[in-house]
C-alpha positions in Angstrom: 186.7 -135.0 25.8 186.6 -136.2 22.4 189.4 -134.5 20.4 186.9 -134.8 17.4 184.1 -133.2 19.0 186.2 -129.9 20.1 187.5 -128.7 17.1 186.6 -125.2 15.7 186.5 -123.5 12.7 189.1 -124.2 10.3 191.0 -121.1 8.5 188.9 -121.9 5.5 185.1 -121.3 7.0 186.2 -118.1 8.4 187.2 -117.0 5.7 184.2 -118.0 3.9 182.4 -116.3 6.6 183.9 -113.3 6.5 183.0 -112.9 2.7 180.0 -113.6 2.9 179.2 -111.0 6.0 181.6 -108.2 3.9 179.1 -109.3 0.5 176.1 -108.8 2.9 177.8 -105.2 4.0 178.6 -104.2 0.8 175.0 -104.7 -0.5 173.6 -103.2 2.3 175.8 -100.2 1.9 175.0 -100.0 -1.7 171.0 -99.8 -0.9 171.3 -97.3 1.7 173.4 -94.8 -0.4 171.2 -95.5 -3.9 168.3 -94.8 -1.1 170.4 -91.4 -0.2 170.9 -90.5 -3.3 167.4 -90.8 -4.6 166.2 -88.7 -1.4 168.8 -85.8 -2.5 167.8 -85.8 -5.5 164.3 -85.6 -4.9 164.4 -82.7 -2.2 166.8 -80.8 -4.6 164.0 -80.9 -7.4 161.6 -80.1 -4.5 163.8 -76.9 -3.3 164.3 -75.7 -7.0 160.3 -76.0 -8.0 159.2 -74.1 -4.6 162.0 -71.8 -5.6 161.0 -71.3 -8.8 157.3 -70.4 -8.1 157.8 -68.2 -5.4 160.2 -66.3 -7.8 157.8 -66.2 -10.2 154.7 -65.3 -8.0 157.0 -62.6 -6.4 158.5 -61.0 -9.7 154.3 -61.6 -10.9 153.2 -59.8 -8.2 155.5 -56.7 -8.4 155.0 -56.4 -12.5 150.9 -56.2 -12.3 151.3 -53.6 -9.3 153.9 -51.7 -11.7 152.0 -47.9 -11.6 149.5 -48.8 -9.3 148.6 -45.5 -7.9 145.4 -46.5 -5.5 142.7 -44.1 -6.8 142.0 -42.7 -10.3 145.2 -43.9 -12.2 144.6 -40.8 -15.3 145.7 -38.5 -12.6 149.1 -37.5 -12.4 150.9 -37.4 -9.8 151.8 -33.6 -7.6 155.2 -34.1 -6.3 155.8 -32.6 -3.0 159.0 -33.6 -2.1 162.0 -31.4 -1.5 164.2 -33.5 -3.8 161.6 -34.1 -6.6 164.1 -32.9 -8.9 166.3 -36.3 -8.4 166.8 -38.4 -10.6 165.7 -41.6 -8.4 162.3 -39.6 -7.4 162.0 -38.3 -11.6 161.7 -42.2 -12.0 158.4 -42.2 -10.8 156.4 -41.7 -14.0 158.3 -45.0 -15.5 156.4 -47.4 -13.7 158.0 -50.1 -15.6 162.1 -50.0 -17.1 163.8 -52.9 -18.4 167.5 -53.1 -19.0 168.9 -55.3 -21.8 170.8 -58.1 -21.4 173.7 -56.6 -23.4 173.8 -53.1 -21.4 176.2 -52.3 -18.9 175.6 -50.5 -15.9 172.1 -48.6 -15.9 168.5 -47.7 -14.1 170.1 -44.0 -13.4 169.3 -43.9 -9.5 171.2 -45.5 -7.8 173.4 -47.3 -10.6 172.9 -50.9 -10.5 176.6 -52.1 -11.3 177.9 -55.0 -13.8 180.1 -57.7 -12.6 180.4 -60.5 -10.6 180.8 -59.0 -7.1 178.2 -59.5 -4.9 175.4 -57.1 -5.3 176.2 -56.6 -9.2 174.4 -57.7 -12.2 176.1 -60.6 -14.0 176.7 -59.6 -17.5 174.8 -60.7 -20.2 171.4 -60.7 -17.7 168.5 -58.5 -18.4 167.3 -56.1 -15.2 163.9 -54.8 -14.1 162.7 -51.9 -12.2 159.4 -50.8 -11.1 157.3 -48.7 -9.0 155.0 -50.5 -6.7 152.8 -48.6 -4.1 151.7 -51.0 -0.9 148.8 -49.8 0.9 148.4 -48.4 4.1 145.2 -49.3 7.1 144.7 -45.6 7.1 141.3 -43.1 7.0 140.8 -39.1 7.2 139.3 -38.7 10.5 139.9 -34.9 9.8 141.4 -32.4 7.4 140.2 -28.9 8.7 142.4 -26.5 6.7 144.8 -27.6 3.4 148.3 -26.6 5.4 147.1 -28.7 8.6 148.1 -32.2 9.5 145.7 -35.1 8.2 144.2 -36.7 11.3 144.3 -40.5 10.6 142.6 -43.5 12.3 144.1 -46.8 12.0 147.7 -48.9 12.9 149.6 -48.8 9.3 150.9 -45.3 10.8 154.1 -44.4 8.3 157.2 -43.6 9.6 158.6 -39.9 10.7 160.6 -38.5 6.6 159.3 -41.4 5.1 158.0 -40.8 2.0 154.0 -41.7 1.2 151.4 -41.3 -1.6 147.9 -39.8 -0.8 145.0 -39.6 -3.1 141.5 -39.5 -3.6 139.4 -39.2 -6.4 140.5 -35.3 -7.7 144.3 -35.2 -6.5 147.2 -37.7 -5.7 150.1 -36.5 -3.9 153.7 -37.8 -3.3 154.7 -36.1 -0.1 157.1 -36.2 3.1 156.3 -37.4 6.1 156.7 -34.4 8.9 154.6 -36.3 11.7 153.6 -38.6 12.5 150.4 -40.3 15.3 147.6 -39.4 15.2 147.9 -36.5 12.3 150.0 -36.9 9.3 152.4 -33.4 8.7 153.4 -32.1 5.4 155.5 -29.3 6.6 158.4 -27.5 4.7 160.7 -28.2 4.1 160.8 -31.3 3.3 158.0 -30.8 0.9 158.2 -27.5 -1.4 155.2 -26.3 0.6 152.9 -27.3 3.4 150.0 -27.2 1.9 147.9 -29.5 -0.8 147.0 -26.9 -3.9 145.5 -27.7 -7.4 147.2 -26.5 -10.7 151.0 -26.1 -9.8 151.5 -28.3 -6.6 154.5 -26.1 -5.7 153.3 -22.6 -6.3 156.1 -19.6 -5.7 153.0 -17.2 -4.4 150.4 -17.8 -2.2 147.5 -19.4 -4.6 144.2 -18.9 -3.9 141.7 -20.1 -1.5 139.9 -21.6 -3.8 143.1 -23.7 -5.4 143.6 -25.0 -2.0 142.8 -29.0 -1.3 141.7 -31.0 1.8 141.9 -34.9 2.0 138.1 -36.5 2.6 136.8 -39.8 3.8 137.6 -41.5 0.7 141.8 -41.0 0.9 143.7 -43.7 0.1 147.4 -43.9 1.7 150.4 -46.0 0.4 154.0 -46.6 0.1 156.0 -45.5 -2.4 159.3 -48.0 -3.3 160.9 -49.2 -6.1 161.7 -52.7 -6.6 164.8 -54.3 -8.8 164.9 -57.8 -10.3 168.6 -58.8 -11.8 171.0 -62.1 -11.5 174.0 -61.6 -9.5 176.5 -63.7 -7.6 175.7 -64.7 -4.0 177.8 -64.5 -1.3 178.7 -68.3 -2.3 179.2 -67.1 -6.1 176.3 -68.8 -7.2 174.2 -67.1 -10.0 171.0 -66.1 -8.0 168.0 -64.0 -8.8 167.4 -61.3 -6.1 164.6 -58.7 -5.5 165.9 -55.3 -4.3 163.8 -52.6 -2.7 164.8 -49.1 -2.8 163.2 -46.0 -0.6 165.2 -42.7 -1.7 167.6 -44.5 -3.6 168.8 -46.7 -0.9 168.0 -50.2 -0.7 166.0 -51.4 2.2 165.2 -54.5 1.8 165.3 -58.0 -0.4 168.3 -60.2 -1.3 168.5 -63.4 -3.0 165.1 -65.2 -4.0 166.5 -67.9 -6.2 169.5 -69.5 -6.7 171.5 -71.6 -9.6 170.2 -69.5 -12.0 171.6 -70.5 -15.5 169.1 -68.4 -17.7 166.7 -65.4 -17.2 164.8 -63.1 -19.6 162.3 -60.8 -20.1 160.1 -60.0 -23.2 157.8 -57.4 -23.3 154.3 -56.8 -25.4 154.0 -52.9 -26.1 150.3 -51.4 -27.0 149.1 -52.1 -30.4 151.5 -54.6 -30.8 151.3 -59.0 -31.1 155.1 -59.3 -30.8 156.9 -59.6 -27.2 160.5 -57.8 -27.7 163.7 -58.3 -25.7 164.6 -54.8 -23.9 167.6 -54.0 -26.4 164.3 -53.4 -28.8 162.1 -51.1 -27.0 163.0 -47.3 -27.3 163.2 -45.0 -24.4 160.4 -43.7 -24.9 158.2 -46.7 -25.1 158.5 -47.9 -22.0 155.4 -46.3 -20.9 153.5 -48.2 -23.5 154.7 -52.2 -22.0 151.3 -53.4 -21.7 152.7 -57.2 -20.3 155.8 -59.0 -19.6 157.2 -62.3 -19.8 159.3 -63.9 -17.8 161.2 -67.4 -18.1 163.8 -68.5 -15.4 166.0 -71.5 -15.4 167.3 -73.0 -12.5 169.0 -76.3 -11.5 170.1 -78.3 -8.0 172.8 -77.7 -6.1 173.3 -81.2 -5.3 175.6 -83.6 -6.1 179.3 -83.8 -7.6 180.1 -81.1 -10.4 180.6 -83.5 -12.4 177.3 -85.4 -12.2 174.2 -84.0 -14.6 172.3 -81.7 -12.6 168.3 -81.2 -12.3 167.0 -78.1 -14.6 164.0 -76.7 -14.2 162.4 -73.9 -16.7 159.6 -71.9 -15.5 157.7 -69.1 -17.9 155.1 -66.9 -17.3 152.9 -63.6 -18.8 152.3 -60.7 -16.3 149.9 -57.9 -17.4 150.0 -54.7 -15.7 146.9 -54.0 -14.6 147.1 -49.9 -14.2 147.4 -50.9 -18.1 144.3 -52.8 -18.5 141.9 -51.4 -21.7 
């Protein structure tokens, strides 16, 4: 064979070669982790805006229920319950409580901490609490006698010493939950008495026949909780925004509904009033007058190295309470 002819590459082309296939890599690389990059970025923007409005339709949702009491809201409400007197349970007329930024640990019932452990507000957050009543699938069938059960029809039945709000259009009732089926007890003593009276709802004496109140047709039946916004740490240490809900001062349910929070705060409009106020401004006494709230949250992405600018996103909104509605 030709000696010409068999040669193969010298040191020089492969070389060359090599370059030119490590060039070809490198830009290949480059595209696919610009391409990567752009894909994290967008699904981070993506988790923090679906984050963002379903904090905000949640924390929405919860202040224009604030007081809703099902029936005729200019009744107040007969406290049955055995521990009426508590603190927690005394809550109840303050539909709506904000804590200020600035204050420590507060909201009475259980006492929602300050720090940065999980389950405590981080300082220099605001906090709101409010009453929120969710309706029940429920109807009389049949209320024969004030200190009977309520015979009920439908599936929401409540659950046996749970706590549940009964009304019509003369009376709503906070009361305990003795039985529960197909009739709904009120015994003692778990209420004060075991019966539904006008005037004093817990009478020392026997009242009257004619003080004494049965549940119609048109009863409405709901469940009583209160519900706590605030920022606290994550079991990660991340600032997050979580939604608590408490049932005689224990919390039941909720947890963390948004996280990388870097700013949240609450204003409030009182009656008569065109201003919106941060909580360290309204007086304890005015919190019965908050007629709408508003709301801004900032969050930003998780993604990406520390020391890379992160994705913000600010989200405001007005709530108005509609128990408060002219």
């Amino acid at each position: 064979m030709n000696a010409r002819h068999a040669r193969g590459l010298t040191l020089v082309e492969l070389l060359v070669a090599m370059i030119l296939g490590l060039l070809v890599l490198g830009a290949c690389l480059h595209f696919y982790l610009g391409s990567l990059r752009g894909t994290q970025d967008t699904l981070g923007v993506a988790r923090v805006q679906e984050a963002g409005r379903l904090a905000m339709a949640l924390i929405g949702h919860d202040i224009r229920g604030a007081g809703d009491r099902l029936c005729d809201q200019r009744h107040a409400v007969d406290s049955l319950l055995a521990e009426r007197q508590r603190p927690f349970w005394r809550s109840f007329d303050e539909p709506l409580v904000g804590l200020a930024a600035a204050a420590g640990a507060g909201l009475v019932d259980p006492v929602l901490g300050t720090g940065t452990a999980l389950g405590e507000r981080l300082p220099g957050m605001p906090a709101l609490q409010v009453w929120t009543v969710t309706p029940l699938a429920l109807g009389v069938r049949e209320h024969p006698a004030s200190d009977a059960p309520v015979a009920v029809t439908g599936k929401d039945l409540p659950d046996l010493g749970s706590p549940l709000l009964l009304c019509d259009f003369s009376r709503t009732v906070l009361m305990r939950v003795t039985a529960t089926g197909a009739a709904i007890g009120h015994a003692a003593p778990a209420n004060c008495v075991g019966y539904f009276a006008t005037g004093d709802a817990c009478p020392t004496g026997t009242p009257p026949r004619a003080s004494l109140h049965r549940f119609g047709a048109d009863t409405a039946f709901g469940l009583p909780q209160q519900v706590r916004w605030f920022v606290g740490n994550d079991d990660q240490g991340v600032a997050s925004l979580y939604r608590q809900q408490l049932v005689d001062g224990a919390v039941v349910g909720g947890g963390v509904v948004a996280s990388g929070v870097t700013g949240f705060s609450l204003r409030y409009l009182l009656a008569g009033q065109a201003d919106y106020l941060p909580g360290e401004k309204i007086p304890a006494s005015q919190w019965g007058q908050v007629r709408a709230v508003d709301v801004q949250l900032q969050l930003e992405t998780s993604t990406g190295p520390a020391t890379e600018a992160r994705i913000v996103r600010r989200f405001q909104q007005t709530f108005t309470l509609r128990n408060r509605l002219p």
